[in-house]
LUMTITOR-957990 format. One line per field, with one value per residue: residue number from 1; residue in three letters; chain; x, y, z of N, C-alpha, C, CB in turn. Coordinates in steps of 0.1 Angstrom, whole numbers. Glycine has a CB too. Layout:
N
seq = (NUM; ...)
type = (ala; ...)
mol = (A; ...)
n_xx = (X; ...)
n_yy = (Y; ...)
n_zz = (Z; ...)
ca_xx = (X; ...)
ca_yy = (Y; ...)
ca_zz = (Z; ...)
c_xx = (X; ...)
c_yy = (Y; ...)
c_zz = (Z; ...)
cb_xx = (X; ...)
cb_yy = (Y; ...)
cb_zz = (Z; ...)
//
This chain:
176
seq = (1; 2; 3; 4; 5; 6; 7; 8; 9; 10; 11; 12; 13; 14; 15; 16; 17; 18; 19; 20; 21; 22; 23; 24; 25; 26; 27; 28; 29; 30; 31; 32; 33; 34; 35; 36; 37; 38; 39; 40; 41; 42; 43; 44; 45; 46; 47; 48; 49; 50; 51; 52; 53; 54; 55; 56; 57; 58; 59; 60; 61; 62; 63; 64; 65; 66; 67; 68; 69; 70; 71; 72; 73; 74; 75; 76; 77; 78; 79; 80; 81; 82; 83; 84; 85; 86; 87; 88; 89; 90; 91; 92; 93; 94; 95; 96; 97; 98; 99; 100; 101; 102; 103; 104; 105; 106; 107; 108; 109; 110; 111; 112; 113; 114; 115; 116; 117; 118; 119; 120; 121; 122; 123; 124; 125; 126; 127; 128; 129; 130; 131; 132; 133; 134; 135; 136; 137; 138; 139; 140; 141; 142; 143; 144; 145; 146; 147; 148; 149; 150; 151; 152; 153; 154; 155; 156; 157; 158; 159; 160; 161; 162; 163; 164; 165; 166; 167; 168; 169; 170; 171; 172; 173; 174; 175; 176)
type = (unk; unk; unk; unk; unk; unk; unk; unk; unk; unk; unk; unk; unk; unk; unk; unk; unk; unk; unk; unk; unk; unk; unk; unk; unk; unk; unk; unk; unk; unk; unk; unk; unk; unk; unk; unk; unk; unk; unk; unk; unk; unk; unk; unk; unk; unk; unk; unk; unk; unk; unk; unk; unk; unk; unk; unk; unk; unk; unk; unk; unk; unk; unk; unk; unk; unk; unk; unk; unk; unk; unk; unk; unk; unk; unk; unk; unk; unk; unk; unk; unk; unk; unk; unk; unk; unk; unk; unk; unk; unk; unk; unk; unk; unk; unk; unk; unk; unk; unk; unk; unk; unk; unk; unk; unk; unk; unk; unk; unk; unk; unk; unk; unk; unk; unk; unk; unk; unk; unk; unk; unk; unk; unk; unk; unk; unk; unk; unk; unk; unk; unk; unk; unk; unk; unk; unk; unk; unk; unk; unk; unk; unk; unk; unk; unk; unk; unk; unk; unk; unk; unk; unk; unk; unk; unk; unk; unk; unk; unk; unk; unk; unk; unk; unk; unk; unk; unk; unk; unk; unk; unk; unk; unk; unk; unk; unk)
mol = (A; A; A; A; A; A; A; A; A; A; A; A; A; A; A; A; A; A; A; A; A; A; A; A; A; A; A; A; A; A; A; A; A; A; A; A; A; A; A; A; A; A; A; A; A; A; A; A; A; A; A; A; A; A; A; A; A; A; A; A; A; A; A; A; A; A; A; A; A; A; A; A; A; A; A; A; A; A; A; A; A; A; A; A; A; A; A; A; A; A; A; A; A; A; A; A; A; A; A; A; A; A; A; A; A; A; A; A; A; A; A; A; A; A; A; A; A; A; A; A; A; A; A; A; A; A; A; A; A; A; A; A; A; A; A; A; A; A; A; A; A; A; A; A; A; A; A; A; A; A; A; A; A; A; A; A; A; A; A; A; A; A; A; A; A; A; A; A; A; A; A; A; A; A; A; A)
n_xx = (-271; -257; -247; -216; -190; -172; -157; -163; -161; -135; -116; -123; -116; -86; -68; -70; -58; -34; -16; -24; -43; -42; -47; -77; -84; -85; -58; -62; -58; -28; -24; -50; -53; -67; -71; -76; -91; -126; -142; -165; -174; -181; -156; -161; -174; -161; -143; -157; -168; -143; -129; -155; -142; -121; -129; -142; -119; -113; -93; -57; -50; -53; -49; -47; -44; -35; -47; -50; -36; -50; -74; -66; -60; -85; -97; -77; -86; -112; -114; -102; -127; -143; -131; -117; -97; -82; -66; -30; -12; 2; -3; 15; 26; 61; 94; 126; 136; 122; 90; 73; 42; 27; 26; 21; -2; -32; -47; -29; -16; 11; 36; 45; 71; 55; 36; 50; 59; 38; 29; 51; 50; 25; 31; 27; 32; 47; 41; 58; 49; 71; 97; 124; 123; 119; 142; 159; 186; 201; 204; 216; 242; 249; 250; 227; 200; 187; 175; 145; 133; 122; 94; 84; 83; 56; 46; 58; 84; 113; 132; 164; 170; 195; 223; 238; 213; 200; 217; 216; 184; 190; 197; 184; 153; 122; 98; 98)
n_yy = (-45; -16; 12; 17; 40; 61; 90; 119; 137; 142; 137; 159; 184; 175; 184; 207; 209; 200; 218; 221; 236; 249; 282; 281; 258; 224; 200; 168; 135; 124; 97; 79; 61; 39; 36; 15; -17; -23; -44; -58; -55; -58; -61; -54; -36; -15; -12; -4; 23; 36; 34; 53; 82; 80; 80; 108; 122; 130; 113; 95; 74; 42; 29; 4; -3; -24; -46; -77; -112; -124; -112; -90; -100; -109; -85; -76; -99; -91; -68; -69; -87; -67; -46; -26; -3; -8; -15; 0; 3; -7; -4; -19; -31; -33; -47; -39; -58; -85; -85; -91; -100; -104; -82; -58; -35; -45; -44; -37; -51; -74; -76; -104; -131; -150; -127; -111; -121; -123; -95; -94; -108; -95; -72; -49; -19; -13; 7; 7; 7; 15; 6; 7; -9; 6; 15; 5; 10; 20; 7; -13; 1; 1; -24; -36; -47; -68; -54; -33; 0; 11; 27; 21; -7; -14; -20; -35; -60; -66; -90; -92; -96; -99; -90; -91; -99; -69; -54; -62; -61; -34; -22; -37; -40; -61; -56; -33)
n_zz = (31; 39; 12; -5; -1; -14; -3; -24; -22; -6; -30; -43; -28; -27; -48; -39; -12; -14; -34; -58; -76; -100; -109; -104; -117; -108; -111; -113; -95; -89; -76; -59; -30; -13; 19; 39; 31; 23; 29; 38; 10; -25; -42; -74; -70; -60; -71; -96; -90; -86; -107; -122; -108; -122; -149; -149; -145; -121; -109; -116; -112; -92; -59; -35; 1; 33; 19; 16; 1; -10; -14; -33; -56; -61; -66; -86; -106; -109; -117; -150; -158; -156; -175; -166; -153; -126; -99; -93; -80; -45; -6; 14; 45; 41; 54; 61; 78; 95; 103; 134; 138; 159; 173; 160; 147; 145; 120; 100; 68; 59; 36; 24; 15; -9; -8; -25; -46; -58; -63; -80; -100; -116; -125; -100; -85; -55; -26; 0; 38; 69; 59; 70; 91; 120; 126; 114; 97; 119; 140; 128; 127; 150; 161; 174; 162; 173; 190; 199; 200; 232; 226; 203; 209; 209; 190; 168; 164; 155; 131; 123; 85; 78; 66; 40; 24; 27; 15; -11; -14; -17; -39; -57; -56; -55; -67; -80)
ca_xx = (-258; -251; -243; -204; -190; -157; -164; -162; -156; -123; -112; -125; -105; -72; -60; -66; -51; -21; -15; -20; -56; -37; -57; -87; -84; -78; -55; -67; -47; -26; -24; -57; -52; -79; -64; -84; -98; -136; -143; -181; -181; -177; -146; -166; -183; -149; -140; -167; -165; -127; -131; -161; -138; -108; -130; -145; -103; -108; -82; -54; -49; -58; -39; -49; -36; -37; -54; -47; -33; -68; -83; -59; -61; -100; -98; -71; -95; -129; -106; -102; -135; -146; -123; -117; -80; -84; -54; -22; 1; -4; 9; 14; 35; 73; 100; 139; 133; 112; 82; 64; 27; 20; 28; 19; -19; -41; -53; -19; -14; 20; 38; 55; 73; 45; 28; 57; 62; 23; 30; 66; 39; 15; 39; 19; 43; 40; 49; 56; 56; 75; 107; 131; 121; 120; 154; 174; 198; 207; 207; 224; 255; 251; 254; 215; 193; 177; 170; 136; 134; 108; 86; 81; 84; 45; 45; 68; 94; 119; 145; 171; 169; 207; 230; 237; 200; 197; 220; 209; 176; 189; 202; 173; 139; 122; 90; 99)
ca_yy = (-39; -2; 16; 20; 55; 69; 107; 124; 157; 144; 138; 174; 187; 174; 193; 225; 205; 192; 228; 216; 233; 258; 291; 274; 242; 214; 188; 152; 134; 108; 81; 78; 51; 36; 32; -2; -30; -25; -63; -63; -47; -69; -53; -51; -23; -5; -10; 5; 38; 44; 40; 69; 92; 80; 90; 118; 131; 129; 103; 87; 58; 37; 16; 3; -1; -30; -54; -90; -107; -132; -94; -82; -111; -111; -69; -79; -106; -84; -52; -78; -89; -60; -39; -11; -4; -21; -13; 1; 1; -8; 3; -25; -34; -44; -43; -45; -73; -94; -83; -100; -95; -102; -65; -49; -30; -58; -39; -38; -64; -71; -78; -118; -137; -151; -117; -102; -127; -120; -80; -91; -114; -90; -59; -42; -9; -9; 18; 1; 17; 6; -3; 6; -15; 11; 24; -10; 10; 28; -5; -18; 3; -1; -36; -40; -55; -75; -46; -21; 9; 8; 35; 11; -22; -22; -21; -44; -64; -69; -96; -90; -109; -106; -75; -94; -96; -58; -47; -69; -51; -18; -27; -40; -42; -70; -52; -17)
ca_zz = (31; 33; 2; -4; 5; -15; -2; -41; -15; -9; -44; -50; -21; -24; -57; -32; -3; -26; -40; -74; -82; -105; -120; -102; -121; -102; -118; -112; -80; -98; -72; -51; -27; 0; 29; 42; 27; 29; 30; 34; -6; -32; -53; -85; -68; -52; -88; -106; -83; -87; -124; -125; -105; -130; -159; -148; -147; -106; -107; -126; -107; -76; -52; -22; 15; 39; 20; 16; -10; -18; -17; -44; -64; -68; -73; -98; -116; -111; -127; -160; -164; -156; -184; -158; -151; -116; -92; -101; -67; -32; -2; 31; 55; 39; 60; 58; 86; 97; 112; 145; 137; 170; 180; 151; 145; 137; 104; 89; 65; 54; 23; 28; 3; -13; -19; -32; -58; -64; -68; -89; -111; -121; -123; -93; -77; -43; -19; 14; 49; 76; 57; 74; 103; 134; 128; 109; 98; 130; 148; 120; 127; 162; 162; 179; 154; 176; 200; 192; 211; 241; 217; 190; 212; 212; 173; 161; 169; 140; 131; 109; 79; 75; 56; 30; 18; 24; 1; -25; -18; -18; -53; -73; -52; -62; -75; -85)
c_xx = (-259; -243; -226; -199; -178; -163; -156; -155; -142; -111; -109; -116; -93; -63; -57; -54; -35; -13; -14; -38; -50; -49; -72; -92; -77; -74; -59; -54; -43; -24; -35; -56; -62; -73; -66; -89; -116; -146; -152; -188; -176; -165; -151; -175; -176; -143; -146; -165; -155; -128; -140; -154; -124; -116; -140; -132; -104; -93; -71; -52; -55; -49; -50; -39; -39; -45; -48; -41; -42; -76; -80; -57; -76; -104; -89; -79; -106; -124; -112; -112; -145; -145; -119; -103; -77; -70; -42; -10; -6; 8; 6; 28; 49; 86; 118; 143; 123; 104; 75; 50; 24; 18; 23; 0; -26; -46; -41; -16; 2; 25; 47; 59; 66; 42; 39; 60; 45; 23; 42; 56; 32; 18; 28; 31; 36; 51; 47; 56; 65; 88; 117; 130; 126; 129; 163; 181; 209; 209; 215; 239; 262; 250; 240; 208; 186; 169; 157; 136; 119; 95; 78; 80; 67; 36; 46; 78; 99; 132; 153; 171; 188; 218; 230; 224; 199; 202; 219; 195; 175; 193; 190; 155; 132; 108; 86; 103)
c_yy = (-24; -4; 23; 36; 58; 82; 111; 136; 154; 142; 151; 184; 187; 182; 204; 223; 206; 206; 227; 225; 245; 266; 289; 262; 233; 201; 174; 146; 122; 96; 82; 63; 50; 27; 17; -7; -24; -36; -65; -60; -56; -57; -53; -35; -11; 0; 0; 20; 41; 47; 49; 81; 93; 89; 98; 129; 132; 128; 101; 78; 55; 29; 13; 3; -15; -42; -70; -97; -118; -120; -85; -88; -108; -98; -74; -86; -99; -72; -64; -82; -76; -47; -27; -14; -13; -5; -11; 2; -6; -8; -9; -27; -42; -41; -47; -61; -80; -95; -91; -93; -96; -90; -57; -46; -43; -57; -38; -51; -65; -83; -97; -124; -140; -137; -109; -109; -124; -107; -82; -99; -104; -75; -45; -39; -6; -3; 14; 9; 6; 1; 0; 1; -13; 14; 13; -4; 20; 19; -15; -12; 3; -17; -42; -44; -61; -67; -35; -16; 6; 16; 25; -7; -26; -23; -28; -51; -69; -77; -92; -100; -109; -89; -77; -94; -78; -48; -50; -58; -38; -19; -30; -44; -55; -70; -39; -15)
c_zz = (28; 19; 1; -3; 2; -15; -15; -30; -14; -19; -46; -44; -19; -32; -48; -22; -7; -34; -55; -83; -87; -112; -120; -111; -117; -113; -110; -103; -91; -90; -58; -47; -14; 9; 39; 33; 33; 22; 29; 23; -11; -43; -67; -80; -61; -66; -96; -100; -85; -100; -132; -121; -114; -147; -160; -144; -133; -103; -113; -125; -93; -76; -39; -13; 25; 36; 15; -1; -17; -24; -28; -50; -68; -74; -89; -111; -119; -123; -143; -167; -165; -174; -181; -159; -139; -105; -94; -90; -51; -21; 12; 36; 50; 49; 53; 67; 86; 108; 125; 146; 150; 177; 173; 150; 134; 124; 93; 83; 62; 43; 30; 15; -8; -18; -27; -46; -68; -71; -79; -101; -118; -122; -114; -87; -64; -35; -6; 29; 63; 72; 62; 89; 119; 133; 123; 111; 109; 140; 139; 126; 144; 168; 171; 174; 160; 188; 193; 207; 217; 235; 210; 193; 212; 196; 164; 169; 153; 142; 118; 103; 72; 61; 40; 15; 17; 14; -10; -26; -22; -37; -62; -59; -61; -72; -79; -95)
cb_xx = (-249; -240; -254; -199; -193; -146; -159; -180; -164; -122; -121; -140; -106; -68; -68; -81; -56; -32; -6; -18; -73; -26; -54; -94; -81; -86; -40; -70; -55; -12; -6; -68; -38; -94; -66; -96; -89; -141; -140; -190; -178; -194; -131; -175; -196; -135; -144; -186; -166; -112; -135; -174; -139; -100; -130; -156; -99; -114; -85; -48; -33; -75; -18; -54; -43; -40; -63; -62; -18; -81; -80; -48; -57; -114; -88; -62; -99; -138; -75; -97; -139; -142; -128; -124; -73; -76; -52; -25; 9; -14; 8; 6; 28; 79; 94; 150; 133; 117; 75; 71; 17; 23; 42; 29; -20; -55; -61; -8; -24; 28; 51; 48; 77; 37; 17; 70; 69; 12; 34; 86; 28; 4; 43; 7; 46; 33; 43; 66; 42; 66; 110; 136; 125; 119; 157; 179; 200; 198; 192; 219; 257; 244; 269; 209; 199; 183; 184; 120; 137; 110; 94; 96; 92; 36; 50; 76; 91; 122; 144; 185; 154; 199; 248; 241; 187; 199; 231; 204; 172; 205; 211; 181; 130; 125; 81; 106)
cb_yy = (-46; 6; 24; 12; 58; 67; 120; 128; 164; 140; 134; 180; 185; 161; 199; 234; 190; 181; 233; 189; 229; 253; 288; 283; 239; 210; 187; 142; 129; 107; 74; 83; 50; 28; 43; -4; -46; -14; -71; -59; -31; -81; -59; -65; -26; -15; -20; 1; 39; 35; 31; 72; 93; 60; 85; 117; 149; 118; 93; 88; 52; 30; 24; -5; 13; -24; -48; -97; -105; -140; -82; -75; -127; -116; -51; -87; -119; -74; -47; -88; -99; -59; -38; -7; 10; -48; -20; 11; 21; -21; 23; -43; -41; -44; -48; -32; -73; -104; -80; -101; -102; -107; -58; -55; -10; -61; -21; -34; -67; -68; -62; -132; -145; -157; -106; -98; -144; -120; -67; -100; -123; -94; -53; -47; 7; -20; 34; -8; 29; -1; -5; 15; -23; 6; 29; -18; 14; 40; -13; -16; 16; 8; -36; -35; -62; -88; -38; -24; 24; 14; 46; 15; -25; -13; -15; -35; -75; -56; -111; -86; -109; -126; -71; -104; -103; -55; -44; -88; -51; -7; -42; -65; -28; -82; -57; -8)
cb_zz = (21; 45; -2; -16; 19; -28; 15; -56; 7; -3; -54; -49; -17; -26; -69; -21; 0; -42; -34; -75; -75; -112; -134; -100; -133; -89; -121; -131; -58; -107; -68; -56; -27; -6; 37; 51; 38; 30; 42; 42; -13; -41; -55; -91; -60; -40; -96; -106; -69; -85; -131; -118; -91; -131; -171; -139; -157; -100; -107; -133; -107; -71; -44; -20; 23; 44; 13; 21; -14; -3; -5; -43; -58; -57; -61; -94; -111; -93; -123; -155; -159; -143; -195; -142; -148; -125; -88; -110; -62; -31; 0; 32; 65; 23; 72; 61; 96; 97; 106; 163; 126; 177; 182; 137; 135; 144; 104; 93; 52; 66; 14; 37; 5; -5; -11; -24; -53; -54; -55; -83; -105; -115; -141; -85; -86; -35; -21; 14; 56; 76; 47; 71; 99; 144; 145; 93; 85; 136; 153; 105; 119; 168; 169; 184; 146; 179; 207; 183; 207; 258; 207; 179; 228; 226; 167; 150; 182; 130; 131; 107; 66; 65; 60; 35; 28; 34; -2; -23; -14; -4; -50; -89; -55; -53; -74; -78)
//
């Protein structure tokens, strides 16, 4: 097995990126997040690496992106035995509808009942993309909801899950 590979260069880079490396001291990124799942590492060892660049002040937290939620359960448990901090947000696929994975990029994972009650369990803040599902609320007032534009038809396809639900969510999220 190749040896795991968070580039430190782009830690070191982002303060500048980020405009934040004030008086030439860069402040530490507060939410480093890893955009995939890299599946063929055992998360005790994705772990250990976030938590040298967290206390070497790199960091102040990690999230992930796309990953599962067996995959964010066993980081969760490894974080624990470990005594690292582990994971502190993550960012996948929620929608205000109801996605058709069949269209959507095979690497996106997305958030489903189940995992949400998993992130509302274990007070994990996740920053979702995708939620306004291709334009809801512009097909919302135009009465198409069940229509996606031909742009986005090879992305998604979204059902409404109903208005009623939406303003409930706009109201209280169910793990923010």
């Amino acid at each position: 097995m190749q040896k795991l590979n968070i580039p430190k260069t782009d830690l070191c880079a982002s303060p500048l990126v980020l405009g934040t490396d004030y008086f030439g001291s860069p402040v530490s990124v507060d939410l480093s997040r890893l955009h995939r799942d890299a599946s063929g590492y055992p998360v005790e060892e994705i772990l250990q690496r976030l938590e040298s660049f967290r206390q070497a002040g790199k960091i102040r937290c990690a999230g992930f992106a796309n990953w599962t939620q067996a995959r964010a359960e066993e980081a969760r448990l490894a974080a624990q035995r470990l005594g690292v901090q582990g994971f502190v947000a993550s960012q996948n696929l929620w929608s205000l509808g109801k996605v058709d994975l069949s269209k959507a990029d095979p690497a996106w994972v997305y958030i489903d009942e189940q995992f949400v009650r998993w992130h509302t369990g274990h007070s994990l803040r996740v920053f979702p993309y995708r939620t306004q599902a291709n334009g809801y609320f512009r097909r919302l007032e135009q009465g198409t909801l069940d229509q996606v534009s031909p742009r986005r038809s090879r992305e998604s396809t979204v059902q409404s899950r109903g208005k009623p639900r939406l303003f409930q969510w706009l109201r209280r999220p169910p793990f923010i």
